[in-house]
C-alpha positions as CSV (number, residue, x, y, z in Angstrom):
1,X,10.8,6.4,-17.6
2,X,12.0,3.3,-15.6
3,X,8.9,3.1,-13.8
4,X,6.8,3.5,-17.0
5,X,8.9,0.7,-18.1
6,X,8.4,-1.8,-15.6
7,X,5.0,-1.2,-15.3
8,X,3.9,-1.8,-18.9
9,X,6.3,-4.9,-18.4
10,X,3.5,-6.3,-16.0
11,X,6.3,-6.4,-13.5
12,X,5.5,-3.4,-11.7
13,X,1.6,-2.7,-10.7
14,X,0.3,0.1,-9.0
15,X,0.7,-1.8,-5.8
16,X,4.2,-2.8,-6.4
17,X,4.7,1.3,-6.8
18,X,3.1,2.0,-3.1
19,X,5.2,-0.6,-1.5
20,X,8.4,1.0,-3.6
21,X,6.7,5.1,-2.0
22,X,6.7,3.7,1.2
23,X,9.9,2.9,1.3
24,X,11.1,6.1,1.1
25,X,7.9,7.4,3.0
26,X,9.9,8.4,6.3
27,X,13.6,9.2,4.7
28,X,13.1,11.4,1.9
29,X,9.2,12.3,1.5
30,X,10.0,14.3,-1.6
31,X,11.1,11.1,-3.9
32,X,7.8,9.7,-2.1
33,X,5.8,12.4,-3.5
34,X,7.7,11.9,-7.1
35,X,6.8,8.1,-7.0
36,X,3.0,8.5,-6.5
37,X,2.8,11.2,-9.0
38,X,4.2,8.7,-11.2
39,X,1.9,6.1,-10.1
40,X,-1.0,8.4,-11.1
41,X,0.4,8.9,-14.3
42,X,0.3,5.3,-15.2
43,X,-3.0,4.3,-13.5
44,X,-5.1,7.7,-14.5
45,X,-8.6,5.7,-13.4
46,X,-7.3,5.0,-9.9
47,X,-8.9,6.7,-7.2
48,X,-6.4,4.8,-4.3
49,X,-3.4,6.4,-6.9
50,X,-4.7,9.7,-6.3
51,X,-5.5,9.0,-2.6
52,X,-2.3,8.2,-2.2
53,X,-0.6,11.2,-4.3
54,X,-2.9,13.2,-2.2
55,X,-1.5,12.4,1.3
56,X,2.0,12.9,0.2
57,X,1.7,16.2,-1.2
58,X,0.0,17.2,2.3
59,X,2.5,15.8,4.2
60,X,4.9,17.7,2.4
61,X,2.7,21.4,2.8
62,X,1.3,21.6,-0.4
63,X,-2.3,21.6,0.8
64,X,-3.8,22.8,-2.2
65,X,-2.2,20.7,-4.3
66,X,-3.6,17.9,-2.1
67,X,-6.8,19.3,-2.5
68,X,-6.9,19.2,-6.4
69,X,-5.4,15.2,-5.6
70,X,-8.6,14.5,-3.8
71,X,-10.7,16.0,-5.9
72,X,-9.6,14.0,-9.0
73,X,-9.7,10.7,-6.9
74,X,-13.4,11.4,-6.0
75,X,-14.2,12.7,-9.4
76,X,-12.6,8.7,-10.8
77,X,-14.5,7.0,-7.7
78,X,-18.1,8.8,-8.7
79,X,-17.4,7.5,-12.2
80,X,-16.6,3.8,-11.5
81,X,-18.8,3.3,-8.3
82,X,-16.6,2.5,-5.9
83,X,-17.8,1.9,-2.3
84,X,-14.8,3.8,-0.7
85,X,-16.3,7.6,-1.8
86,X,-17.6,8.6,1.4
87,X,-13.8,8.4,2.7
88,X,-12.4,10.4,-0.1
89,X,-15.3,12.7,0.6
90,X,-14.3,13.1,4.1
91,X,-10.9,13.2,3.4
92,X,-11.1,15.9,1.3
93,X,-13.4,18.1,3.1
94,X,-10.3,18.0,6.2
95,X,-8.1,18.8,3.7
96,X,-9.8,21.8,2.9
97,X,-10.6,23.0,6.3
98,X,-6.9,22.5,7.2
99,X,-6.1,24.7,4.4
């Protein structure tokens, strides 16, 4: 709730969340993963917020969960264009075959 709360304040964007994941990144992945699940929550139409949700949860073993991450960011990239798809694509597919 704080976080939906600073970010419909316009004090928090999606970018201020990363910076606040990575923070925590190295110390205590699992408040990492908690952030950027928050972050897609409050920016459903970002691929990079799914990207980024994405890498966490495989970090933290849950490789299907990862998977389904990926998926959603490529499905939101397809839909608005963006140049970046080939790298979801790819990251994806080594997601899978890890799995």
């Amino acid at each position: 709730d704080v976080i939906k709360k600073l970010t419909e304040s316009d004090l928090y964007k999606e970018e201020d969340i990363d910076l606040l994941a990575t923070e925590y990144s190295k110390t205590k992945p699992f408040i990492t993963e908690s952030i950027l699940k928050s972050n897609t929550e409050l920016h459903p139409n970002s691929p990079i917020a799914f990207l980024k949700y994405g890498d966490v949860l495989e970090e933290n073993n849950k490789k299907s969960d990862a998977a389904a991450a990926l998926k959603k960011a490529i499905e939101i990239a397809t839909a608005i264009k963006a140049p970046y798809i080939e790298g979801l694509k790819a990251r994806y597919e080594s997601i899978i075959k890890s799995n």
